[in-house]
C-alpha positions in Angstrom: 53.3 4.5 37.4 51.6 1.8 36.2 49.8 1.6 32.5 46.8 -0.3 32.1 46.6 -1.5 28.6 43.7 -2.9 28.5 41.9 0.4 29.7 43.3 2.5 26.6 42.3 -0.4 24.2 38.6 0.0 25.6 38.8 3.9 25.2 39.7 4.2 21.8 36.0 5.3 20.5 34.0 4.2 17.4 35.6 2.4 14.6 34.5 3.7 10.8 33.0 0.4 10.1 30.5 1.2 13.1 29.9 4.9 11.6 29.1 3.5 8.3 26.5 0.5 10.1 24.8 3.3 12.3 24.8 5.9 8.7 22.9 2.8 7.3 20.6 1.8 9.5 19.6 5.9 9.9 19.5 6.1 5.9 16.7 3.3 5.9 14.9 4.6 8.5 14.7 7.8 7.0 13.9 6.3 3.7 11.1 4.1 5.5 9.2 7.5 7.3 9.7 9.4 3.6 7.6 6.5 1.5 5.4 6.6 4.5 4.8 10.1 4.1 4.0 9.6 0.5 1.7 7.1 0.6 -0.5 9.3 3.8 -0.4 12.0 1.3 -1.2 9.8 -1.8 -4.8 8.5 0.2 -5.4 11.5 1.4 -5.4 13.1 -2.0 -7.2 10.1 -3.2 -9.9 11.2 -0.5 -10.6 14.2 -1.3 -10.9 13.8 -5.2 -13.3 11.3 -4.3 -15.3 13.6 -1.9 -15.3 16.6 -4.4 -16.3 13.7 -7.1 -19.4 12.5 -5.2 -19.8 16.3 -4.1 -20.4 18.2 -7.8 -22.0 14.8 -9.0 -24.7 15.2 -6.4 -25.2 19.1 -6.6 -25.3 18.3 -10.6 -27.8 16.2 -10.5 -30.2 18.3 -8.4 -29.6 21.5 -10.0 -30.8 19.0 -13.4 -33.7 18.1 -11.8 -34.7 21.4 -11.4 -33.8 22.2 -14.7 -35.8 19.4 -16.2 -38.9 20.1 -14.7 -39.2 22.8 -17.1 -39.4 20.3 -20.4 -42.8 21.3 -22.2 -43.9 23.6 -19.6 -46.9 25.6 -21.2 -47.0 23.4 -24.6 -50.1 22.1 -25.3 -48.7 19.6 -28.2 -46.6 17.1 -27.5 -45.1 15.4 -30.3 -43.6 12.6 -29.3 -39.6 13.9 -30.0 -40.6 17.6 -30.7 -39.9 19.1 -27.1 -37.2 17.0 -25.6 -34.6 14.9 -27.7 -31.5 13.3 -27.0 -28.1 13.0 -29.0 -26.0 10.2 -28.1 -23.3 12.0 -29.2 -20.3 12.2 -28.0 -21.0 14.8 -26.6 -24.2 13.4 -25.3 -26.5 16.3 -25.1 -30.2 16.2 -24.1 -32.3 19.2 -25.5 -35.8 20.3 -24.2 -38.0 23.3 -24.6 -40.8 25.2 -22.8 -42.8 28.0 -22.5 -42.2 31.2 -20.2 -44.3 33.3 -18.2 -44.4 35.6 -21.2 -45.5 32.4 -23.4 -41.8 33.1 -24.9 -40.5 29.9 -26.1 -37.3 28.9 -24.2 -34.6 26.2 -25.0 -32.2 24.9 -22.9 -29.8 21.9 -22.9 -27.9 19.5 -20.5 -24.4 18.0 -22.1 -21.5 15.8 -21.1 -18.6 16.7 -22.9 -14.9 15.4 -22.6 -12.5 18.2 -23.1 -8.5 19.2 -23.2 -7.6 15.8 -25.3 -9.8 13.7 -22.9 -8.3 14.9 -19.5 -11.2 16.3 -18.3 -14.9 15.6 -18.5 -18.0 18.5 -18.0 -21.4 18.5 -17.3 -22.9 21.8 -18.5 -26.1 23.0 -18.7 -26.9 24.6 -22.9 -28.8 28.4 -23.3 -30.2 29.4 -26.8 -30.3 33.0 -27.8 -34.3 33.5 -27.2 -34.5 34.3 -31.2 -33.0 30.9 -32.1 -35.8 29.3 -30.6 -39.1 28.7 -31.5 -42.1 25.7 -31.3 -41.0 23.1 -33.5 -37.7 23.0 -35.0 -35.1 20.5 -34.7 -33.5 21.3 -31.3 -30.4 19.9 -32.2 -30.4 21.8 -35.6 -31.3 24.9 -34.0 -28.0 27.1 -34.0 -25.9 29.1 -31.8 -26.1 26.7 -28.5 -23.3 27.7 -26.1 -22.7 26.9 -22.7 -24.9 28.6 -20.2 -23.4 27.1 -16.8 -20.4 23.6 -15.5 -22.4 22.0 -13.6 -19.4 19.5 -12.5 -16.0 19.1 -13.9 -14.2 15.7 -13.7 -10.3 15.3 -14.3 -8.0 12.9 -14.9 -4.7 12.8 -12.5 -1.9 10.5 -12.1 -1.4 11.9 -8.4 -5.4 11.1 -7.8 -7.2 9.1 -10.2 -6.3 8.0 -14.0 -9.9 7.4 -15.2 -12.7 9.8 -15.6 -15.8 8.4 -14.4 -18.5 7.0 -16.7 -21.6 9.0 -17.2 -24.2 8.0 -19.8 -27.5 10.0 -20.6 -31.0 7.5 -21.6 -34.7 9.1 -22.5 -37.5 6.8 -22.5 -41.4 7.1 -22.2 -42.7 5.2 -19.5 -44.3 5.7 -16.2 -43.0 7.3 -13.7 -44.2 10.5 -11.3 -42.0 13.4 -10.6 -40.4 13.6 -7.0 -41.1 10.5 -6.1 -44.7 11.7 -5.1 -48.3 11.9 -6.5 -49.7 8.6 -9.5 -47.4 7.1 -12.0 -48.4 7.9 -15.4 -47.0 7.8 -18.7 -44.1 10.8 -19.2 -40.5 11.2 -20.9 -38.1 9.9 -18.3 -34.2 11.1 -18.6 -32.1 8.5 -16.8 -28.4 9.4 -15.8 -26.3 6.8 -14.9 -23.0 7.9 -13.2 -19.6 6.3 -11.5 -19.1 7.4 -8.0 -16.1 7.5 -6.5 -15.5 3.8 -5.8 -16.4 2.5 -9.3 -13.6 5.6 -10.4 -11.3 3.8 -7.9 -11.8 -0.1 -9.0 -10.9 1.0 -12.6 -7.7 2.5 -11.8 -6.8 -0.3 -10.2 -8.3 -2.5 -12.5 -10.5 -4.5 -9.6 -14.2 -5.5 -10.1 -16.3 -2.6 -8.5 -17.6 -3.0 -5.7 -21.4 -1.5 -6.4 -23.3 -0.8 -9.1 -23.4 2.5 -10.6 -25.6 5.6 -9.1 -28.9 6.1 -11.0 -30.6 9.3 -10.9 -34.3 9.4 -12.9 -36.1 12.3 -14.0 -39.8 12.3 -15.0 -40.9 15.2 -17.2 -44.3 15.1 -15.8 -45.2 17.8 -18.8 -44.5 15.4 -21.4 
């Protein structure tokens, strides 16, 4: 019988140099779906720091509002200073007082304080034992203040984002009407100026931002 060389020369398989091609071209494949894989988990982890950011900012600043309303409630005297005063700090910390339905004087504080060596950054609202306070001292002389409620808590994360986001407390009399509703007339005016999530973003990656920061005003209309 008859042997057909050229038959066996076509049957003899896969050479190693062919293994090791196909093990390469697998290898980067598999590296190529991995860093894709990280970088869907990086945004999506990005995305939902920066939803929980704009989240607590927004529930921090209403629950403020509501807070603030109270400045000077019941107080026939206003002093210009004597019921609401801000510390630039750091921490910033804005200090007012009021009056309660028991004519009970009543101080209460809102502060922005960086904690755990800069890593993280609070918004809290301040309580004062009832017998600390009275009508006219020095609110930010007045002892004991402690932390009542976090409003919002801000950290800083090499997996999401680097930089905490900038949030700076102004007071100024000027007009203004509370709500948005009613006549502008002459009160104390808090201003909080905040980054959202964007402006957080454009810092850690050291781009211009692309919007201006979010401004949220509050008009004491009892002061």
């Amino acid at each position: 019988m008859a042997y057909n060389l050229s038959f066996s020369r076509l049957q003899r398989g896969m050479t190693l140099i062919s293994l090791m091609v196909g093990l390469l071209l697998s290898m980067i494949s598999i590296l190529a779906a991995l860093s894709l894989y990280k970088s869907l988990v990086q945004v999506s982890i990005e995305s939902r720091t920066d939803a929980v950011q704009d989240g607590q900012l927004a529930s921090a600043m209403l629950s403020l509002q509501l807070e603030l309303q109270t400045a000077g409630y019941g107080i026939a005297t206003d002093a210009p200073g004597t019921h609401v005063q801000l510390v630039v700090g750091p921490p910033q910390t804005l200090y007012w007082r009021y009056k309660d339905a028991g004519a009970t004087f009543v101080c209460r504080g809102f502060q922005i304080e960086d904690v755990e060596n800069n890593t993280r950054r609070r918004l809290q609202l301040l309580a004062l034992p009832a017998a600390n306070c009275n009508a006219s001292g020095v609110l930010s002389g007045l002892p004991n203040w402690a932390v009542s409620t976090v409003l919002a808590e801000f950290r800083a994360s090499e997996a999401a984002r680097a930089n905490l986001p900038a949030i700076a407390i102004t007071l100024a009399r000027q007009e203004c009407f509370p709500y948005g509703m009613g006549e502008a007339a002459e009160h104390q005016m808090v201003t909080v100026t905040a980054d959202n999530a964007a402006r957080r973003a454009a810092a850690d990656e050291g781009t211009a931002a692309p919007n201006a920061p979010v401004i949220h005003n509050f008009c004491l209309s009892n002061l």
